[in-house]
LUMZAMI-859206 format. One record per atom (N, C-alpha, C, O): x, y, z; atom name. Coordinates in steps of 0.001 Angstrom, whole numbers, plus 500000, padded with zeros to 6 digits. Layout:
<px:X; py:Y; pz:Z; atomo:CA>
...
***
This chain:
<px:144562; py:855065; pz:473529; atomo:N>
<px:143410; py:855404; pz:474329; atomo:CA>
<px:143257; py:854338; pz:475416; atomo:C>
<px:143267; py:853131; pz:475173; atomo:O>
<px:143138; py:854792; pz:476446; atomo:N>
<px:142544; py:853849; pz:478005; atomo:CA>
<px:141826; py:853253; pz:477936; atomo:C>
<px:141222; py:853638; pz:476934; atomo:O>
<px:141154; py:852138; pz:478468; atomo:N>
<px:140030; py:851709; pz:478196; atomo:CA>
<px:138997; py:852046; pz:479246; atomo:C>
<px:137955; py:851401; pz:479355; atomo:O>
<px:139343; py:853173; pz:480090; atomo:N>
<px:138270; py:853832; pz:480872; atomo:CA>
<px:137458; py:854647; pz:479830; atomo:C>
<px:136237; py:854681; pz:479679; atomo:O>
<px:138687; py:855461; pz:478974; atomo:N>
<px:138420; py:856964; pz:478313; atomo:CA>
<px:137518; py:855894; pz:477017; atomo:C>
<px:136502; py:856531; pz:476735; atomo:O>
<px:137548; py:854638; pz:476234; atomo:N>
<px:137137; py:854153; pz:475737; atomo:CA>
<px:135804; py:853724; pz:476118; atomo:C>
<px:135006; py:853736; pz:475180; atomo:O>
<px:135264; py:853280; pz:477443; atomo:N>
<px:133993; py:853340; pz:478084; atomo:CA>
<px:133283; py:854115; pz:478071; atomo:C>
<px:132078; py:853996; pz:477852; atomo:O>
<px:134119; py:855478; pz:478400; atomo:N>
<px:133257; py:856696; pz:478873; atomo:CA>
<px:132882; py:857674; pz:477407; atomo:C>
<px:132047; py:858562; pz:477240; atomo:O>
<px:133731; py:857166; pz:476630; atomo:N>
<px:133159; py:857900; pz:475112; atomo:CA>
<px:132050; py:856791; pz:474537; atomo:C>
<px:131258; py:857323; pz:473759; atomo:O>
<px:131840; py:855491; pz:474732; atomo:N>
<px:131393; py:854339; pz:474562; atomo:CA>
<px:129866; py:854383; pz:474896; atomo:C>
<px:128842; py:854081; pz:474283; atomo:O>
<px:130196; py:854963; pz:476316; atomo:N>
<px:128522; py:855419; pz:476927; atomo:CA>
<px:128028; py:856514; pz:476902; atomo:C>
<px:127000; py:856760; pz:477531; atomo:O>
<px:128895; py:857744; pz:475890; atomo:N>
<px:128087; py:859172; pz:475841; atomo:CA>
<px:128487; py:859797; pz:477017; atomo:C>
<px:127919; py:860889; pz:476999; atomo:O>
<px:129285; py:859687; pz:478227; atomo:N>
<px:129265; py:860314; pz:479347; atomo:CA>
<px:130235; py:861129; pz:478952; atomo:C>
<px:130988; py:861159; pz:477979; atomo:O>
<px:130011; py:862035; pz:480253; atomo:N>
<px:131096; py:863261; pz:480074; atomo:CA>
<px:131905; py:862970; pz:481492; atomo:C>
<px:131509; py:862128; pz:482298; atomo:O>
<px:132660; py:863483; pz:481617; atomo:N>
<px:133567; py:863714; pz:482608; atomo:CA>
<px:133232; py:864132; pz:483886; atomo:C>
<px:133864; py:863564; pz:484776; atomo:O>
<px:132529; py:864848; pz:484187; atomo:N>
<px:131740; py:865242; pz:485418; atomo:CA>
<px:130438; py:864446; pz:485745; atomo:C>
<px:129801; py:864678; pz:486773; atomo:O>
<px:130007; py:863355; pz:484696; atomo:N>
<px:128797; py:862550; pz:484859; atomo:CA>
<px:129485; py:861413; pz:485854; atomo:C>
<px:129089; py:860940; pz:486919; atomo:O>
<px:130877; py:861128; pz:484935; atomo:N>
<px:131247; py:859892; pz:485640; atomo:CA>
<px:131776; py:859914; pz:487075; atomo:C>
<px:131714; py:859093; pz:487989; atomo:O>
<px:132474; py:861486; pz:486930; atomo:N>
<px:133118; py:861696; pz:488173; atomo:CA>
<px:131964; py:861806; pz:489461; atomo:C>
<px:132170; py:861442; pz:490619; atomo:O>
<px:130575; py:862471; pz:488872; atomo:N>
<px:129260; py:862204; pz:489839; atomo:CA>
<px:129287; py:861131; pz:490559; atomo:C>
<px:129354; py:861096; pz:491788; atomo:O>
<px:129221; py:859980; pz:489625; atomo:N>
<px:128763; py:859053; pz:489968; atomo:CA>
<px:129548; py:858016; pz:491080; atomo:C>
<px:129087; py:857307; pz:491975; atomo:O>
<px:131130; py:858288; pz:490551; atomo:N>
<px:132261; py:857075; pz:491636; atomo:CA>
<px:132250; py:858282; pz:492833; atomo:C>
<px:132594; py:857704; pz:493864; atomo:O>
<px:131962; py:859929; pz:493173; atomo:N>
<px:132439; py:860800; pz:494147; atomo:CA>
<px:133849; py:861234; pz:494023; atomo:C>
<px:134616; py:861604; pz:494911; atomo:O>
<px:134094; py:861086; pz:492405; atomo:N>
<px:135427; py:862037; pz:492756; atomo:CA>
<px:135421; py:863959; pz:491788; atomo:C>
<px:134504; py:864781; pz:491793; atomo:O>
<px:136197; py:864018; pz:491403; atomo:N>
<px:136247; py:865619; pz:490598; atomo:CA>
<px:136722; py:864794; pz:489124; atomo:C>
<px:137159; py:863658; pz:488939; atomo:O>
<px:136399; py:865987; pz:488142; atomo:N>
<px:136143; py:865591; pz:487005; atomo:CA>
<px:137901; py:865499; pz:486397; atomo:C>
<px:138396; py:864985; pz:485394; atomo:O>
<px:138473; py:866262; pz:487550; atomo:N>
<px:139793; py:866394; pz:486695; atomo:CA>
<px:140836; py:865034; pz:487875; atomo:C>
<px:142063; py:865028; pz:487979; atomo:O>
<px:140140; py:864329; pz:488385; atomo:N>
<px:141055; py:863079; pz:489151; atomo:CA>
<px:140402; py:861737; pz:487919; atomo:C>
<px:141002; py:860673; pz:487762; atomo:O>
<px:139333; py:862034; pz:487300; atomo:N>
<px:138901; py:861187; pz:486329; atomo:CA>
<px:139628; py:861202; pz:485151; atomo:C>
<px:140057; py:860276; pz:484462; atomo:O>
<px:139701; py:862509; pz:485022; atomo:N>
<px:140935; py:862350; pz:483447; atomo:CA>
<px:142219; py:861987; pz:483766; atomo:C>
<px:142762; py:861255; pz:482938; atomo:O>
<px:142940; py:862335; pz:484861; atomo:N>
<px:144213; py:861627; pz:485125; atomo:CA>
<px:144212; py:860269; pz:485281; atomo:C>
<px:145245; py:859634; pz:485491; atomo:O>
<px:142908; py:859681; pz:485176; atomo:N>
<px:142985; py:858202; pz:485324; atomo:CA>
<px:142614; py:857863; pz:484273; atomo:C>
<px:142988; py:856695; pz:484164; atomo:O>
<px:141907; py:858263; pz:483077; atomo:N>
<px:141894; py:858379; pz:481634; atomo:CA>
<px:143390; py:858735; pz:480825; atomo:C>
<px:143592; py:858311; pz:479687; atomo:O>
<px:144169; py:859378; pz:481401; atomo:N>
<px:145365; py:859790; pz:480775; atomo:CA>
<px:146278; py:858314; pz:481037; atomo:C>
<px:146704; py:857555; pz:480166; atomo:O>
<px:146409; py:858198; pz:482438; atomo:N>
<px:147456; py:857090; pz:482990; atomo:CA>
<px:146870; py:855586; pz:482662; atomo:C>
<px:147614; py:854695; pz:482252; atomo:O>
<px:145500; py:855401; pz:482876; atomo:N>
<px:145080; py:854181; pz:482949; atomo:CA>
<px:145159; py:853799; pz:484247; atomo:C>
<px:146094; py:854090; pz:484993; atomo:O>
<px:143945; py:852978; pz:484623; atomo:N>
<px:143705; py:852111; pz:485560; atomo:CA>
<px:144005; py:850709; pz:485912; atomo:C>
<px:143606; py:849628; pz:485480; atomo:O>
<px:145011; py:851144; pz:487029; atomo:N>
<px:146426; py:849727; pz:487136; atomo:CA>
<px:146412; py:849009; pz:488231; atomo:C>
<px:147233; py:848164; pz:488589; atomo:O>
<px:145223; py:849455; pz:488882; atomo:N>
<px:144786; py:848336; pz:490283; atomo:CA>
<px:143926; py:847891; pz:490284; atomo:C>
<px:143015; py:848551; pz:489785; atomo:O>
<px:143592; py:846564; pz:490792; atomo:N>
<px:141994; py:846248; pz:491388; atomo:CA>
<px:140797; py:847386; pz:491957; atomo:C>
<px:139624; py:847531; pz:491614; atomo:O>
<px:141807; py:848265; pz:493188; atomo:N>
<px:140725; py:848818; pz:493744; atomo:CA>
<px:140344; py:850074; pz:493000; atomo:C>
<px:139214; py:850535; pz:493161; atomo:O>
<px:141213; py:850658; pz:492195; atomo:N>
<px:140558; py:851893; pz:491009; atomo:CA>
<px:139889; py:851132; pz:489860; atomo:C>
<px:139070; py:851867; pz:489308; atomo:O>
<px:139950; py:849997; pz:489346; atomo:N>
<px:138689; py:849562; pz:488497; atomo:CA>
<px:137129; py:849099; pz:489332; atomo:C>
<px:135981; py:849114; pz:488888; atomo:O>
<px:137651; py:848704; pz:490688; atomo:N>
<px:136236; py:848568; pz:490999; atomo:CA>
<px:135176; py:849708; pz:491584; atomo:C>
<px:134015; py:849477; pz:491921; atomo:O>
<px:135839; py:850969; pz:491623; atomo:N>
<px:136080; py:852009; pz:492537; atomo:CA>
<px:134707; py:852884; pz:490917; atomo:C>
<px:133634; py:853479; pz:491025; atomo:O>
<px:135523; py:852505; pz:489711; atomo:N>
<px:135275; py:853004; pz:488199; atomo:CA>
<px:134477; py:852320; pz:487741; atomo:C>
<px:133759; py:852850; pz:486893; atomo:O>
<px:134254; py:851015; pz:488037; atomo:N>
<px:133278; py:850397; pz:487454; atomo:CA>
<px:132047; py:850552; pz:487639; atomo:C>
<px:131276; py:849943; pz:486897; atomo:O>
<px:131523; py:851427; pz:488701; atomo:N>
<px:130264; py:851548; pz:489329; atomo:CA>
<px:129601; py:852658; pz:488519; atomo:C>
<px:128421; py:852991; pz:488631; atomo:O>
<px:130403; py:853132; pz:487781; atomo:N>
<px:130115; py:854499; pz:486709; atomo:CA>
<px:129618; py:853691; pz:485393; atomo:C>
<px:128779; py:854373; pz:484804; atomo:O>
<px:129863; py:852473; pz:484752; atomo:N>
<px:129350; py:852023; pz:483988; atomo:CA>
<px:128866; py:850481; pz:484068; atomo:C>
<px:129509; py:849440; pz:483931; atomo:O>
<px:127354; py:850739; pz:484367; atomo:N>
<px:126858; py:849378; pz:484404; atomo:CA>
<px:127147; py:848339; pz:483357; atomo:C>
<px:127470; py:848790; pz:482258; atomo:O>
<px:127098; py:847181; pz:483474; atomo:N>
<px:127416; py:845986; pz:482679; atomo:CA>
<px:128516; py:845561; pz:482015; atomo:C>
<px:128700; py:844594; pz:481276; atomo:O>
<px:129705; py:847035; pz:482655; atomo:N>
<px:130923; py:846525; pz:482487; atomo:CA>
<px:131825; py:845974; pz:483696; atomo:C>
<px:132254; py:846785; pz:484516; atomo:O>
<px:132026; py:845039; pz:483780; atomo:N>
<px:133040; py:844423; pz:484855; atomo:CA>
<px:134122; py:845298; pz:485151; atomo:C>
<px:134339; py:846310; pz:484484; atomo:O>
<px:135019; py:844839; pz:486424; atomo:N>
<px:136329; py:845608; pz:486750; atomo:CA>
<px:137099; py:845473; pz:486141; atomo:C>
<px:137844; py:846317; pz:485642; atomo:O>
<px:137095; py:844336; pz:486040; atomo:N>
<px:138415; py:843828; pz:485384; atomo:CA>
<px:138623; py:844317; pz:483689; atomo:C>
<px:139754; py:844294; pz:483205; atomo:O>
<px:137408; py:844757; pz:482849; atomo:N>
<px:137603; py:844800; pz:481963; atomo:CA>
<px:137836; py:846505; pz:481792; atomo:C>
<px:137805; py:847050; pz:480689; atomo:O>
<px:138079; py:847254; pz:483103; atomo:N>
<px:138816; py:848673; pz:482906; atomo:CA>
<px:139992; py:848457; pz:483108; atomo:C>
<px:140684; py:849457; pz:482921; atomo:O>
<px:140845; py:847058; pz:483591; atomo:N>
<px:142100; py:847013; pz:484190; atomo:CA>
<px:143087; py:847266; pz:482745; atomo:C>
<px:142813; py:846662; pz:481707; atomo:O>
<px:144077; py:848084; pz:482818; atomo:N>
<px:144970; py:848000; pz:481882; atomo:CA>
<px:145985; py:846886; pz:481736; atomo:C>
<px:146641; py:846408; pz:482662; atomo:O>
<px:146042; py:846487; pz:480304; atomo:N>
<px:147221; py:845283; pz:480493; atomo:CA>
<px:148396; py:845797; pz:481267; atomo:C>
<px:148438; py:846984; pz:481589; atomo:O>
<px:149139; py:845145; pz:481509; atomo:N>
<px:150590; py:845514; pz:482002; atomo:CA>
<px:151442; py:845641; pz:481599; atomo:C>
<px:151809; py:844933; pz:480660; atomo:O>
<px:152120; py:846525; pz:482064; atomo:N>
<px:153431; py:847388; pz:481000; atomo:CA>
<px:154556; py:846545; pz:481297; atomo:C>
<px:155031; py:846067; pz:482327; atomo:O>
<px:154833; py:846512; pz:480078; atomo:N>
<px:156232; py:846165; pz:479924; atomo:CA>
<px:157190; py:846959; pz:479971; atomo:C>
<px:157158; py:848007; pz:479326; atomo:O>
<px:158326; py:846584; pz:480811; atomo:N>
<px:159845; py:847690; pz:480637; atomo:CA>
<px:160843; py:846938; pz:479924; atomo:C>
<px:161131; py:845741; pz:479930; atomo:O>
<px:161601; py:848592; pz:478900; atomo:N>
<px:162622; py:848065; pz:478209; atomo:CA>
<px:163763; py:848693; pz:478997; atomo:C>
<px:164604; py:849426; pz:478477; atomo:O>
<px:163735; py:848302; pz:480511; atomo:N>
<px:164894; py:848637; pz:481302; atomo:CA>
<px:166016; py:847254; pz:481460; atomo:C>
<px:166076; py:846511; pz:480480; atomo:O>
<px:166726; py:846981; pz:482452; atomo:N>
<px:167333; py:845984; pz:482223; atomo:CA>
<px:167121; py:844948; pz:482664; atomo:C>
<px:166791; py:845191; pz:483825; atomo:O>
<px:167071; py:843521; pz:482462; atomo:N>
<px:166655; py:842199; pz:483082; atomo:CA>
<px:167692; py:841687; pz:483552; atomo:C>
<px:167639; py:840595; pz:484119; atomo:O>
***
């Protein structure tokens, strides 16, 4: 689980509450619930949907690849 989709079940919201609130559609919110939020400017963009949580704490850790080094 994301830790957007973890917020937004966290605060009772639904999907179209949150998407109200940043101005986007309810279904560009779940693709960012599905993928996770991997920039600065989409956590601060998301953070405005839940007060008293910081940006940084929607940022997803960073993926590791098991491609080649």
């Amino acid at each position: 689980m994301t830790r957007l989709r973890h917020y937004r079940l966290k605060t009772n919201q639904k999907l179209r509450e949150v998407a109200a609130k940043i101005g986007l559609t309810p279904a560009t919110v779940h693709d960012a619930e599905v993928r996770g939020i991997l920039t600065p400017r989409l956590a601060v963009k998301y953070a405005a949907a839940f007060p008293g949580i910081t940006w940084q704490e929607l940022l997803e850790p960073p993926r590791t690849c098991a491609g080649k080094q």
